[in-house]
SERO-4910 file (N, C-alpha, C, O; in steps of 0.05 Angstrom, whole numbers):
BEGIN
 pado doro    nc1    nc2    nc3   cac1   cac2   cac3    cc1    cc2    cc3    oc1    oc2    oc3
  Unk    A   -185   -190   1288   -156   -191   1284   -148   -174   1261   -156   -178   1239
  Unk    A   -132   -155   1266   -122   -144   1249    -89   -142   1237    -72   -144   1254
  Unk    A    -83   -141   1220    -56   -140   1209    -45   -118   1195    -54   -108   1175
  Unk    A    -25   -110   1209    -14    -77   1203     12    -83   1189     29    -97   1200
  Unk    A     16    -68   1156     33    -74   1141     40    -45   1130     60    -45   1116
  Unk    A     29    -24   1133     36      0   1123     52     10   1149     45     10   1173
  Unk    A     76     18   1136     92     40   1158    101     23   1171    124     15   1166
  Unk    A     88     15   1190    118     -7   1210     92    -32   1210     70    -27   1201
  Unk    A    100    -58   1220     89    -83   1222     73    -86   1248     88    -83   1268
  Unk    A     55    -89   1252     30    -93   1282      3   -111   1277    -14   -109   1259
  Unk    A      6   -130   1297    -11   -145   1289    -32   -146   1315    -22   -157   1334
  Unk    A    -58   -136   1320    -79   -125   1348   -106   -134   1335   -119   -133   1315
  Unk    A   -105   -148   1370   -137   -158   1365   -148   -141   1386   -133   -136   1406
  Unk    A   -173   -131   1385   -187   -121   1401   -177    -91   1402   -195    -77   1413
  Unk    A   -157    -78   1396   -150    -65   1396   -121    -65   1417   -110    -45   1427
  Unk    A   -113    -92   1421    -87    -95   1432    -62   -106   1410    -62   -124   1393
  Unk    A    -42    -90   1419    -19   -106   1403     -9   -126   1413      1   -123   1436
  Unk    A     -7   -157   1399      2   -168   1407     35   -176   1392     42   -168   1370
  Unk    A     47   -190   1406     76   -197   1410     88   -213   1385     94   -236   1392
  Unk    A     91   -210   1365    101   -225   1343    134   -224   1338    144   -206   1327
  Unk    A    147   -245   1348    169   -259   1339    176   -249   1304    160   -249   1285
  Unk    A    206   -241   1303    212   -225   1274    207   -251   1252    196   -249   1230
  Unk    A    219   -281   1266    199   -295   1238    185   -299   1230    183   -305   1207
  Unk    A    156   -295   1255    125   -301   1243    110   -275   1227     90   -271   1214
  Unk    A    139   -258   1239    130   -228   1222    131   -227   1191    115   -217   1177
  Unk    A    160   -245   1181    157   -255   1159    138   -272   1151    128   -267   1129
  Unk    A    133   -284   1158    118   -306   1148     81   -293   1145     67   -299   1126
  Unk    A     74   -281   1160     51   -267   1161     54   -247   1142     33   -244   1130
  Unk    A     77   -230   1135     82   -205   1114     78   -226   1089     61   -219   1073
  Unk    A     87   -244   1084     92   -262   1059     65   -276   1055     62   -281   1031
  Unk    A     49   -283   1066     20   -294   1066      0   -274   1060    -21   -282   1051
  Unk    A      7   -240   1067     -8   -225   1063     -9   -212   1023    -27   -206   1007
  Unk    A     23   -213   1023     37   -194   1005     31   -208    982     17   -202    963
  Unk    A     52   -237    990     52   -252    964     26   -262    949     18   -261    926
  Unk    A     18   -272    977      3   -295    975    -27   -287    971    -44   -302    961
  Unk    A    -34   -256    981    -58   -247    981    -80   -256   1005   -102   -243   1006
  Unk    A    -74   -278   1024    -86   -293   1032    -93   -312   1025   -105   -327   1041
  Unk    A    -87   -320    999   -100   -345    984    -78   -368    997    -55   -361   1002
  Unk    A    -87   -397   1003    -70   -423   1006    -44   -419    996    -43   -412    972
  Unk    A    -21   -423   1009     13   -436   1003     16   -468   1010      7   -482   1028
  Unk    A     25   -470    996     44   -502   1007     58   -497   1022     75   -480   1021
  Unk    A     54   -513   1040     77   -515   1062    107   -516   1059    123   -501   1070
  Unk    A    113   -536   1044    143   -537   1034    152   -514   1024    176   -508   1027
  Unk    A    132   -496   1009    145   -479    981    150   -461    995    168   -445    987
  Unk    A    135   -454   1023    138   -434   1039    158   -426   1062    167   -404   1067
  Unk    A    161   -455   1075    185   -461   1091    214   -453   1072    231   -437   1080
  Unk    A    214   -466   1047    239   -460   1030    243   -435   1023    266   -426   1021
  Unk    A    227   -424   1019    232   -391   1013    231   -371   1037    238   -348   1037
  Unk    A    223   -386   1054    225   -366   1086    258   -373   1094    272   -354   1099
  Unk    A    269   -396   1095    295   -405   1104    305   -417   1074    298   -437   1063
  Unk    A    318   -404   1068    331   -420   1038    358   -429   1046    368   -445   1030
  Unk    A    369   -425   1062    387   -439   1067    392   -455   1084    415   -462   1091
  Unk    A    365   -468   1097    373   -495   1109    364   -516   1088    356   -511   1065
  Unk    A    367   -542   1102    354   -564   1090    324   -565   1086    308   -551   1099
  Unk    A    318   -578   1070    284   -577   1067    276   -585   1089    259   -569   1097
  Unk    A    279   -608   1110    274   -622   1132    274   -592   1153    255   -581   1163
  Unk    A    298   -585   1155    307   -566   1177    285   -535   1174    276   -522   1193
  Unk    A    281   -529   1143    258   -508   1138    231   -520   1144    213   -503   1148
  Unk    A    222   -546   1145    191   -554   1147    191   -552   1176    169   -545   1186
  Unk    A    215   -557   1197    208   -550   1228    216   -525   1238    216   -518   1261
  Unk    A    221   -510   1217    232   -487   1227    200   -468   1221    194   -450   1236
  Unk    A    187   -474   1204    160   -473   1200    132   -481   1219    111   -469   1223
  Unk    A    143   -503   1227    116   -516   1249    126   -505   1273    113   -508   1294
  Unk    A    154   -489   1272    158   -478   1301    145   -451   1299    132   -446   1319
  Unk    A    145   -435   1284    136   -410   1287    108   -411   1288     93   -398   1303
  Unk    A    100   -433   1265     68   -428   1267     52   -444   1294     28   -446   1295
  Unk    A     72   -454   1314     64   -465   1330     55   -435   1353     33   -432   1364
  Unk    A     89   -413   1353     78   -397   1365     73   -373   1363     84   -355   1376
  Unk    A     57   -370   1348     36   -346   1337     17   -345   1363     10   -362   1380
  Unk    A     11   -318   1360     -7   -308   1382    -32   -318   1376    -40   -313   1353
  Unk    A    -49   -335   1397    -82   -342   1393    -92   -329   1415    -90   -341   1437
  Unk    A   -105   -302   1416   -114   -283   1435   -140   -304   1438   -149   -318   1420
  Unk    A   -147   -303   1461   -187   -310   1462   -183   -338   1442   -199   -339   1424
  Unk    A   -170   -354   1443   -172   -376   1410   -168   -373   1383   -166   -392   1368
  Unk    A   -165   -345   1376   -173   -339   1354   -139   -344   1340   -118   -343   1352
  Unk    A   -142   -349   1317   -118   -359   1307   -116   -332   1281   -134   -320   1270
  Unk    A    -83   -327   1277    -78   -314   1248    -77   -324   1220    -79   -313   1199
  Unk    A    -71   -368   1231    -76   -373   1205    -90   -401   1205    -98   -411   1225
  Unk    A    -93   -411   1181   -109   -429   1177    -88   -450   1163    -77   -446   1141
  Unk    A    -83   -474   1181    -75   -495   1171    -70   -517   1158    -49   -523   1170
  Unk    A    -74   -536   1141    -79   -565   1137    -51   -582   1140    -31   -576   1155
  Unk    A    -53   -597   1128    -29   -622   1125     -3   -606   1111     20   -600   1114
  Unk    A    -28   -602   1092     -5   -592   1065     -4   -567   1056     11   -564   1037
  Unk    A    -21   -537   1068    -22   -519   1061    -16   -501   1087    -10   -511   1108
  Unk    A    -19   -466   1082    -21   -448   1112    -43   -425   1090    -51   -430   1067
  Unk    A    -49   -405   1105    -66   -385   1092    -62   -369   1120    -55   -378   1142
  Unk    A    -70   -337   1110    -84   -328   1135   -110   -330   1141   -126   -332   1122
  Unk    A   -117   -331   1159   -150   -336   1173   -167   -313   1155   -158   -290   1151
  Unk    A   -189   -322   1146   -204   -306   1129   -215   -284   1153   -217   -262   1142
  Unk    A   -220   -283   1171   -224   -257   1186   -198   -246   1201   -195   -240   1225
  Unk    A   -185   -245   1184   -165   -234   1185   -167   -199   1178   -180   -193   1158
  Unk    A   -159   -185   1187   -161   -154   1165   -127   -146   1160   -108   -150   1175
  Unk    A   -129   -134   1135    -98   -131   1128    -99   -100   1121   -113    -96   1101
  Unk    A    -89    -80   1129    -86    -55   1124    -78    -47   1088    -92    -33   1073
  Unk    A    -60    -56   1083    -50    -61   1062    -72    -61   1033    -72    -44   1015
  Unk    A    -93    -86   1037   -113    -94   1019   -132    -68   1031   -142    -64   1009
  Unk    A   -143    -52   1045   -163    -40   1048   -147    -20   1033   -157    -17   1011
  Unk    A   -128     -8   1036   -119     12   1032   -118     16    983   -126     32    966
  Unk    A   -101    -17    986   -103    -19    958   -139    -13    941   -141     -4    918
  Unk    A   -159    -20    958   -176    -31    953   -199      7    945   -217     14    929
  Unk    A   -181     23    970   -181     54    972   -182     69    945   -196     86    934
  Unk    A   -154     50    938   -137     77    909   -156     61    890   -175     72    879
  Unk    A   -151     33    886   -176     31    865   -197     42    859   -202     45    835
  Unk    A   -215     50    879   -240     72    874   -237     89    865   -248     96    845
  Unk    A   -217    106    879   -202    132    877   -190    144    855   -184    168    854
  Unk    A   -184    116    827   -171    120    819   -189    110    791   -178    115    769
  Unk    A   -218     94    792   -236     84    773   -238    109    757   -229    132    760
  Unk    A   -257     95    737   -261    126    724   -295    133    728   -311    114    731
  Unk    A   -304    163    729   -314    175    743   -308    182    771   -286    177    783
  Unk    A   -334    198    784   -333    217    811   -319    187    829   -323    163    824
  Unk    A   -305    197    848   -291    177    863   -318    178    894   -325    198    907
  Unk    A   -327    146    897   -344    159    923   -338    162    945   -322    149    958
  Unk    A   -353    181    953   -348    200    982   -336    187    996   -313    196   1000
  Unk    A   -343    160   1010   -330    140   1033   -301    144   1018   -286    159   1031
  Unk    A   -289    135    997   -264    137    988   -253    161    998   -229    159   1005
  Unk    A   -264    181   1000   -246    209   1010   -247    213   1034   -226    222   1041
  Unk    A   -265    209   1054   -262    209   1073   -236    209   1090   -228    226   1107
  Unk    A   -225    185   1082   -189    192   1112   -177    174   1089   -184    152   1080
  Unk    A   -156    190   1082   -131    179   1060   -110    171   1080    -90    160   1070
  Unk    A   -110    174   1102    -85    171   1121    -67    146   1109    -42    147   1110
  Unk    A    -81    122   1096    -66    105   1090    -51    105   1071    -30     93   1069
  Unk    A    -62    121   1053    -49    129   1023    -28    144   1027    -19    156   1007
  Unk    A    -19    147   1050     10    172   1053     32    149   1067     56    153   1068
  Unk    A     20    124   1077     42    109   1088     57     86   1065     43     86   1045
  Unk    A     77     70   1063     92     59   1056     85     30   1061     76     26   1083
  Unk    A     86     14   1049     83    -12   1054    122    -22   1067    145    -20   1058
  Unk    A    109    -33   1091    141    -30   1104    167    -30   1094    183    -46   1084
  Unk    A    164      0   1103    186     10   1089    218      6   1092    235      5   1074
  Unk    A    219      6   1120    246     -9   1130    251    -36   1135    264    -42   1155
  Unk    A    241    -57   1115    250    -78   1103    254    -77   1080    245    -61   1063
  Unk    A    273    -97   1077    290    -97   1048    287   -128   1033    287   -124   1009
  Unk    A    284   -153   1038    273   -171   1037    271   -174    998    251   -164    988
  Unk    A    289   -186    981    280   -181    958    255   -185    947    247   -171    929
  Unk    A    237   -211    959    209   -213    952    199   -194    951    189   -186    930
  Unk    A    199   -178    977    173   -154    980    184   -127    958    165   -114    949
  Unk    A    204   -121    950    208    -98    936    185    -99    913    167    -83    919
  Unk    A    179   -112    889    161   -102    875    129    -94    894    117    -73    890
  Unk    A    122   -107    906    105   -103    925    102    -75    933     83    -61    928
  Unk    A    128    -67    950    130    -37    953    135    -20    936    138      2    944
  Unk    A    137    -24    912    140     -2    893    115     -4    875    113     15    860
  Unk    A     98    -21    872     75    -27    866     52    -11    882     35     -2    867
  Unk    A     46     -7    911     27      7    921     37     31    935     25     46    950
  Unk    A     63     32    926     73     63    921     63     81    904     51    102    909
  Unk    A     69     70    879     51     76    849     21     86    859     14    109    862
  Unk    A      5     59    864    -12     62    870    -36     81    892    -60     88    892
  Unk    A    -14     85    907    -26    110    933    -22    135    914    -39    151    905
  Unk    A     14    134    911      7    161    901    -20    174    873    -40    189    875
  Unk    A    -13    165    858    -46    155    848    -58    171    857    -57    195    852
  Unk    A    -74    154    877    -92    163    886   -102    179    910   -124    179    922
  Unk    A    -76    194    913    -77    213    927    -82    249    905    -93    271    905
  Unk    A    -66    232    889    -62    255    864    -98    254    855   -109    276    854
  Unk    A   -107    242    853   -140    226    839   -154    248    861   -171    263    852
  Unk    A   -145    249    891   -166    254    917   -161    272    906   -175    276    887
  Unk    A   -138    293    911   -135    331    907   -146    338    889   -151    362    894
  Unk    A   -155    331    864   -171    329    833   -195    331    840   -208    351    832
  Unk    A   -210    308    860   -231    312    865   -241    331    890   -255    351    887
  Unk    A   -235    325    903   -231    349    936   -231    377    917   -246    395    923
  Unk    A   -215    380    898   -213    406    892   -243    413    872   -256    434    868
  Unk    A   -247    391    864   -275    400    848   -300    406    865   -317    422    857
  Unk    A   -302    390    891   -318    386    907   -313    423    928   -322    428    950
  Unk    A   -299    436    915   -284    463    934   -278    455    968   -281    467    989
  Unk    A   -271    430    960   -253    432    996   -227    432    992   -215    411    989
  Unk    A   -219    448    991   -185    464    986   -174    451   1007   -158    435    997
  Unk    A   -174    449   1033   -155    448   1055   -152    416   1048   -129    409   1044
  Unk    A   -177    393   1044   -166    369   1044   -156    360   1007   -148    338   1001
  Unk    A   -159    378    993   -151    378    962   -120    384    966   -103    371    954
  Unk    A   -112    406    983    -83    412    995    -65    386   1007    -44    376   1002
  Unk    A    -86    382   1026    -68    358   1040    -58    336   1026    -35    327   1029
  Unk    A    -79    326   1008    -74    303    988    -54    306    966    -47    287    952
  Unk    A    -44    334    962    -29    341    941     -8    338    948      9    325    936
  Unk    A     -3    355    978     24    351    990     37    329   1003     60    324   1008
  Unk    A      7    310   1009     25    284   1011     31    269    994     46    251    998
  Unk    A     18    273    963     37    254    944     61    274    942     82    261    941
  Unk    A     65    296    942     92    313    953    123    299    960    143    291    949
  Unk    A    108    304    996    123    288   1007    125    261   1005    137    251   1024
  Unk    A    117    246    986    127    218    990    143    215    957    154    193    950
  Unk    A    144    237    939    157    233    924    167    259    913    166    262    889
  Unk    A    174    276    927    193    316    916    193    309    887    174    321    876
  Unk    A    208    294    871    208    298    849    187    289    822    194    288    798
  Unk    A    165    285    830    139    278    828    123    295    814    106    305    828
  Unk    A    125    303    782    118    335    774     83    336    779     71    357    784
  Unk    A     70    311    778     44    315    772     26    315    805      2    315    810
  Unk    A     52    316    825     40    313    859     35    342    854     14    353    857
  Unk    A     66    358    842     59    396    843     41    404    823     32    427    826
  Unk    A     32    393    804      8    396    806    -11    401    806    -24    418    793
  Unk    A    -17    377    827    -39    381    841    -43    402    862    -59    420    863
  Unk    A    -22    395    880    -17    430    896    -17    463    880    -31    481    888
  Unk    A     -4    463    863      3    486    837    -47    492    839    -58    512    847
  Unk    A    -56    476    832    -84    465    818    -91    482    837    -95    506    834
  Unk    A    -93    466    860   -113    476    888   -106    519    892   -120    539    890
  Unk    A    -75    513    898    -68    540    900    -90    555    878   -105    572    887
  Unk    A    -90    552    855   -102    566    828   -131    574    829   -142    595    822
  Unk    A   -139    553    838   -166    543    846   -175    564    872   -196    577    868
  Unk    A   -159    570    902   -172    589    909   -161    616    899   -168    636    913
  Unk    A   -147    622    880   -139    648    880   -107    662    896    -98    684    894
  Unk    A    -95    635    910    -74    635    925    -44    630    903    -28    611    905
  Unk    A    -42    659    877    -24    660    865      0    657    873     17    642    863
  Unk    A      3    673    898     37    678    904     43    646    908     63    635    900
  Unk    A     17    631    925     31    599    932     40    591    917     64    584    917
  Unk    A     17    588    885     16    577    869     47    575    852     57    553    845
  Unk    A     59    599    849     87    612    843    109    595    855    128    581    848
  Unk    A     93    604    882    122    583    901    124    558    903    144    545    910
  Unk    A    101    550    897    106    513    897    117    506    866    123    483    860
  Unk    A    119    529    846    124    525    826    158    529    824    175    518    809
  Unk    A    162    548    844    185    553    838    209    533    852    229    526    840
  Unk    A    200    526    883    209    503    890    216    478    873    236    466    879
  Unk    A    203    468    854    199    446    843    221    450    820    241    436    817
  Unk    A    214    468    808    239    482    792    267    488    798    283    488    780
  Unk    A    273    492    820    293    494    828    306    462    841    329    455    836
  Unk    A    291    450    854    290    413    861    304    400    837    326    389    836
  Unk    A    285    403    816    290    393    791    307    386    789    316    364    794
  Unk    A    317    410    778    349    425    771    368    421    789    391    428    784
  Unk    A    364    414    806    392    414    830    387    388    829    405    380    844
  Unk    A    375    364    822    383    332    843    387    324    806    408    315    799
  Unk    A    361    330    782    374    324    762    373    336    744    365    327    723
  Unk    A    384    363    746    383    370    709    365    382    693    370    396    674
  Unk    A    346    376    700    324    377    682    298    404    685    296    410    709
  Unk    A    285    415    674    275    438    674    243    424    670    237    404    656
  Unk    A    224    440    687    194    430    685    180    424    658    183    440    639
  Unk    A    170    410    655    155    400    639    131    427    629    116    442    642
  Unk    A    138    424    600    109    451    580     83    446    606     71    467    612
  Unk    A     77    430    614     44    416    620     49    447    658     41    469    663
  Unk    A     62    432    669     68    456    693     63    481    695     48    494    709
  Unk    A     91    492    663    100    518    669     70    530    656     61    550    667
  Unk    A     63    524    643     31    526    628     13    536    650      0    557    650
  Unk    A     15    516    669     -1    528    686      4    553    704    -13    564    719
  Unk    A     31    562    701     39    592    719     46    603    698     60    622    702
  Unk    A     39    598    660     54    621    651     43    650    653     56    669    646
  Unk    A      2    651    667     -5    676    658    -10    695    688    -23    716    689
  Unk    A      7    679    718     15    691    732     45    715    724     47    739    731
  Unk    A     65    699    709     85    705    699     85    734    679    102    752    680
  Unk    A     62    732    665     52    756    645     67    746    623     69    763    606
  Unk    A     78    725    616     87    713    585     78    693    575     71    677    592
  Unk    A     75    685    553     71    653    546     94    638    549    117    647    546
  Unk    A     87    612    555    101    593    559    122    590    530    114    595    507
  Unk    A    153    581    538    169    580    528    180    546    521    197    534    534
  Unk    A    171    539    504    182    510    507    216    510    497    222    494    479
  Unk    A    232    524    505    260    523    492    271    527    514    295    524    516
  Unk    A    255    538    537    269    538    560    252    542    579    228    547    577
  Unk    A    273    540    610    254    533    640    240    561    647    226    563    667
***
């Protein structure tokens, strides 16, 4: 059984998706997110899933959903008692593998190999098109965290001279954050690294010009440093 929380919500066993109702969607996002998988109280959970019914009206509004949750083959998503819910320990949560990714990625020393392998998760969003006030630190927490360690992969990919996936990793902390000086870089890095000045220039210059148009502000000494001896001047800290 698996549980899909990056990018959009999917929950497949065997490699089928099955059918989840938008409340058990909550309630499964909130067991994963909050809760880690570790035990909730039943009450504390019903009340904060429905806060505006009665406590009575949230404890059945609770035994209704968890009544119908999908059990493919038997297999259940969560684990019950009197007084508690959890998700089922063989459960898999996209989310925790992925967190579990940038942590390596991001330790100190060589990051290992299995870690670099497929970042694909490190470019997605912890569902992004919910708004839900619980989950916001959540998503801006392994936001932080991917990008990280995507920035961590292009660092290392680039030491290891694999440019094309040292590229990719650069440009997807990029794209998941344009105004992001230390995603360019890492891109700015790689370009440098094979000898690909003119890129190097242009991802410099894009960023520079981004800047300055959404806020104001002119690149940081640490950047322009790095294109000042394409430029043929030293760097100018009094101006962009």
């Amino acid at each position: 059984m698996r549980l899909g929380l990056l990018e959009d919500f999917e929950v497949t066993f065997a490699g089928e998706v099955l059918h989840v109702a938008a409340p058990a969607q909550r309630l499964l996002a909130k067991l994963a997110v909050v809760r880690r998988g570790r035990p909730t109280q039943r009450t504390s959970l019903a009340e904060r899933l429905w806060p505006e019914s009665s406590p009575t009206r949230a404890a059945s509004s609770l035994r209704s959903v968890l009544w119908r949750l999908p059990r493919p083959r038997g297999r259940t998503l969560v684990t019950c008692t009197a007084t508690t819910v959890r998700l089922a320990e063989d459960v898999r949560v996209d989310l925790w593998e992925a967190e579990e990714q940038a942590r390596l990625l991001c330790a100190l020393g060589s990051p290992p190999p299995d870690s670099l392998a497929d970042l694909t998760a490190l470019t997605r969003d912890l569902l992004p098109d919910w708004h839900d006030d619980w989950l916001q630190t959540a998503q801006e927490s392994f936001r932080q965290k991917r990008l990280h360690a995507l920035e961590r992969s292009s660092e290392a990919l680039r030491q290891r001279s694999r440019y094309t996936d040292a590229l990719s990793a650069g440009l997807g902390a990029v794209e998941s954050e344009p105004l992001r000086e230390s995603a360019h870089r890492s891109v700015i890095a790689v370009h440098l690294a094979e000898g690909n000045h003119a890129e190097a220039l242009r991802q410099y210059d894009g960023y520079r010009r981004l800047l300055a148009s959404e806020l104001g502000l002119r690149p940081s000494p640490a950047i322009r440093t790095m294109v000042a001896p394409l430029l043929g001047r030293p760097v100018d800290l009094a101006s962009g």
